[in-house]
N, C-alpha and C positions, 0 to 999 in steps of 0.2 A: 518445559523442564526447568525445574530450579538450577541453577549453576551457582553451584558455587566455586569462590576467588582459586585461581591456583597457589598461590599464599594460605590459606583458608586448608585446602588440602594436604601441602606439604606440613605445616602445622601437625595437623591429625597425625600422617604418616609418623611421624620425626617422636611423638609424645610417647612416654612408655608406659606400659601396661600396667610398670609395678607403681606409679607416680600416680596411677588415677586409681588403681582396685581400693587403697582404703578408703576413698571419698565413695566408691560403690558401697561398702561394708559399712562406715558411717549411715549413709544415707538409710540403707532397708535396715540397718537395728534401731537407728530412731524413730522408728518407724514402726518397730516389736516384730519385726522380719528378722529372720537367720541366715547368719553365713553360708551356712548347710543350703539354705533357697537361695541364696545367691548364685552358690557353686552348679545347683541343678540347673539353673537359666544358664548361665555360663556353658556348662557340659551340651545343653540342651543346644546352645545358638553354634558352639566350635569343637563339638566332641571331642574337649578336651577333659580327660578325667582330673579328680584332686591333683595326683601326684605331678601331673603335667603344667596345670594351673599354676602349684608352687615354682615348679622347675624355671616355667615362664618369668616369675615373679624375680626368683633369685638372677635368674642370665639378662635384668632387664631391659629386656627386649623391646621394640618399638611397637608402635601397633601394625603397622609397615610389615612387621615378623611374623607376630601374631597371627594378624588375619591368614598371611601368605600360609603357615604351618596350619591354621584349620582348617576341617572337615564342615562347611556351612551346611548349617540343616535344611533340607530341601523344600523347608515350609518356613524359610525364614521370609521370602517374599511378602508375605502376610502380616509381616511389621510392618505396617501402615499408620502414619499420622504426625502429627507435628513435635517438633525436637528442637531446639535450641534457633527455634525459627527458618525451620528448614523443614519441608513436607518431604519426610522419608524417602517416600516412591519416588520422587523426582528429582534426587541427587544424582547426578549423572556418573558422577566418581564412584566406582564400585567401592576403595576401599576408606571411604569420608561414609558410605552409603552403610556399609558394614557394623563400620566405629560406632557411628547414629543407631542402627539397628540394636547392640550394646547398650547403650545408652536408654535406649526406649523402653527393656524390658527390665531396666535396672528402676527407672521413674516407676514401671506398672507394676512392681515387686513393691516396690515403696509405698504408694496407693492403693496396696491393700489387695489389689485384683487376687482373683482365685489363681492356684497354680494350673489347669489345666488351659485358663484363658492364653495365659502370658504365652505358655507352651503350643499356643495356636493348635489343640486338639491334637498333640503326640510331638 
């Protein structure tokens, strides 16, 4: 298993949601990708709808909150592969493991993948 630092973790937890989402939005529009697909990935990984996304964004909240308030998709296991030099699957930190899972489908939104890929088939 990858381990990563407890330093490393706390980081993660402590960062907020509203601090990183426009580096998401950034990313998938230079990209010719839509806020709109972003929001679907998003809804797709934490069944969080628009309104709740925003909600989140305004009460900036940690990721620490986040993850804890959603709903993880039951085929989020299936984000598999490498991430800011860290293999996904072998994060042992659920909520470092989560943030990465985030982070992955925001890189394969970026890169163009088809939306039913990203969405691990539903």
């Amino acid at each position: 298993m990858a381990t990563t630092t407890p330093e490393h973790d706390a980081k993660i937890a402590a960062m907020t949601f509203s601090s990183v989402y426009p580096h998401y939005v950034n990313k998938v529009e230079k990209k010719g990708r839509t806020k709109a697909e972003l929001h679907e990935v998003i809804t797709w990984l934490t069944g969080f709808d628009e309104a709740q996304i925003q909600k989140l964004i305004d009460e900036n909240v940690t990721f620490e909150a986040f993850f804890g308030r959603a709903t993880l998709n039951p085929n989020a296991h299936l984000i598999t592969g490498v991430i800011c030099g860290y293999r996904i699957e072998e994060i042992e930190t659920p909520l470092t493991r989560q943030a990465r899972y985030l982070d992955k489908l925001v890189d394969e939104l970026a890169k163009g993948k088809k939306m039913e890929k990203i969405l691990r088939g539903g």
